[in-house]
C-alpha positions in Angstrom: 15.2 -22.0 -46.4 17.2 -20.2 -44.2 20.1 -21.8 -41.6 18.2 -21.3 -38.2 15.2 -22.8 -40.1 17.0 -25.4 -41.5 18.6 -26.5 -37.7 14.8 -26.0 -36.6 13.5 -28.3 -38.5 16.6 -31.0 -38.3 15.9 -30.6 -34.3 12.3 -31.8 -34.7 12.9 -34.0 -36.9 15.5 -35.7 -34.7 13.9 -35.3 -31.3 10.0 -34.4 -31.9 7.7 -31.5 -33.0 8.5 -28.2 -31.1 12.0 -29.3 -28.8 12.8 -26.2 -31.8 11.3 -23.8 -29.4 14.0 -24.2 -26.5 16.4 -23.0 -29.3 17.8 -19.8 -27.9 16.9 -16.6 -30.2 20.6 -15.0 -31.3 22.3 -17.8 -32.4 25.2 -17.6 -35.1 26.3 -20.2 -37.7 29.4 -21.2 -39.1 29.6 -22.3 -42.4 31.5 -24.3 -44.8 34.1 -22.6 -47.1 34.1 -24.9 -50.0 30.4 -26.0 -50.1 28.5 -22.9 -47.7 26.3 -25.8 -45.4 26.2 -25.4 -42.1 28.8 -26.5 -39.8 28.5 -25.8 -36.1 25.9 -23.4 -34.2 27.0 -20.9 -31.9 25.4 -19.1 -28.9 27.4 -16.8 -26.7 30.7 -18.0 -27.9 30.0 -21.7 -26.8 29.1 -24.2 -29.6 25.7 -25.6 -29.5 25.8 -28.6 -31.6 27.3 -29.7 -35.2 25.4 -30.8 -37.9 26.8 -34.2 -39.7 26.9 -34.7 -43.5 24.6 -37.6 -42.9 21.8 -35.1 -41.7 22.3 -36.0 -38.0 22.7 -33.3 -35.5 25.8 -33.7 -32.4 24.4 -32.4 -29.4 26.7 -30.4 -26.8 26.1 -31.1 -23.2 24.7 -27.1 -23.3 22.3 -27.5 -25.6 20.7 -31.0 -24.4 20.5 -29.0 -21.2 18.3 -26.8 -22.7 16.1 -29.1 -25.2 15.4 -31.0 -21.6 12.8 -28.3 -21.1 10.6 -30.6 -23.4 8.8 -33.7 -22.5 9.4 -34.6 -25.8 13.2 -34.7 -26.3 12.9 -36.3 -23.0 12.5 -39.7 -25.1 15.5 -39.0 -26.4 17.3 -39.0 -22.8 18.6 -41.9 -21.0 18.5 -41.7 -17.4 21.5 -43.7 -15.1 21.8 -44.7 -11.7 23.7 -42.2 -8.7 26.3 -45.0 -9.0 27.1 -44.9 -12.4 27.0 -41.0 -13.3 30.5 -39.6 -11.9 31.9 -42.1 -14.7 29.5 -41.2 -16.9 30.2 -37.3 -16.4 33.9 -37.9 -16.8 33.3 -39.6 -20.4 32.7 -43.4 -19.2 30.2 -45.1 -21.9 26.7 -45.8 -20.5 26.0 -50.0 -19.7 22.3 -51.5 -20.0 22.7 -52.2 -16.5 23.3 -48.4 -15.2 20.0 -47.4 -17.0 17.3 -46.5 -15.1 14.9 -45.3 -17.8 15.1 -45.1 -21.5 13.2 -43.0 -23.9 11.6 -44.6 -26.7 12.5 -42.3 -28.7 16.3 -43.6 -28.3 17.2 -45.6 -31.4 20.5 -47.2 -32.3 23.2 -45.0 -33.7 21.1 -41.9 -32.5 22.2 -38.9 -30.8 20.9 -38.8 -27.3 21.5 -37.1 -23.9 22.3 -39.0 -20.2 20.5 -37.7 -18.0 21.1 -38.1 -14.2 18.7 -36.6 -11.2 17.2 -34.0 -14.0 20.5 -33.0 -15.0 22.4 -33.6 -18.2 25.8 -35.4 -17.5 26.6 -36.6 -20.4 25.7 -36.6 -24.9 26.9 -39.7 -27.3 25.2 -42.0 -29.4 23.1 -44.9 -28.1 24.6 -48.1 -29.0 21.3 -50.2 -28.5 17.4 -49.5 -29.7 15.1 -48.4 -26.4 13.8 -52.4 -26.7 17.3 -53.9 -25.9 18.8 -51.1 -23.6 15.6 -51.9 -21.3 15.8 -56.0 -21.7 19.3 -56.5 -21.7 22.0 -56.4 -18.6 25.3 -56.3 -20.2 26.8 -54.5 -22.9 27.2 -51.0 -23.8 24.3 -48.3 -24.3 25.1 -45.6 -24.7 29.2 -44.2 -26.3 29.7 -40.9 -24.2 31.1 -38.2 -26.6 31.4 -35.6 -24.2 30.8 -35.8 -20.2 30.2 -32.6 -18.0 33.8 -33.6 -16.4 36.7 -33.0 -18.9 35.3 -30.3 -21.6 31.5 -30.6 -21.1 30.9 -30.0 -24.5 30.9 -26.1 -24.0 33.9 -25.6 -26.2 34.8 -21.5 -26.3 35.8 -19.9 -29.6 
């Protein structure tokens, strides 16, 4: 299998059957030294996302942009109030009570994007399941990795 099939097929595994397609065409990988696997994905000079040794994918705030095209990565999104996304943009973790909807697609540990009136904001890794981030008022939901405010995720070569 080849490296843009191989980040294909970890994106709909991850987020759903076809989110692949909002992939943009051209993209360039960069590879290990020591073992060849895939590091980082590239599309005009910004990074796109990193691919962990654990099979998991880190989303830049670019790409999640993109993937939000599909109703199905969608579920992967969680969606904050007016109030709370400034702090959330600027690299502020997510609280259950700042959540206005949750994909149930979010599961602990997972990668997922924050989404705030249609926009992306935000990428980390939800803290809480979509069950407890929807029952719960207190604690954290989401650990911001990188906010649109303060790098953005867009990181130039």
């Amino acid at each position: 299998m080849d490296g843009e099939a191989k980040v294909r097929h970890t994106l709909d595994a991850l987020f759903g059957q076809g989110v692949s397609r909002r992939l943009p065409r051209g993209i360039e990988l960069e590879r290990s030294r020591k073992n060849g696997r895939i590091k980082a994905v590239w599309h005009d000079g910004a990074v796109l996302c990193t691919l962990r040794p654990d099979g998991g994918i880190a989303l830049s705030v670019r790409l999640a942009q993109m993937l939000l095209k599909s109703r199905r990565f969608a579920e992967s999104c969680v969606e904050v109030s007016d109030e709370a996304a400034p702090f959330v943009a600027s690299g502020r973790s997510v609280f259950c009570a700042h959540v206005t909807r949750c994909g149930t697609n979010v599961r602990a540990a997972a990668d997922v994007a924050v989404v705030s009136r249609g926009r992306v904001i935000a990428v980390g890794r939800a803290a809480l399941p979509h069950a407890l981030v929807t029952s719960l008022d207190r604690g954290v939901a989401v650990r911001v990795r990188n906010g649109l405010k303060g790098g953005g995720g867009d990181g130039a070569r």
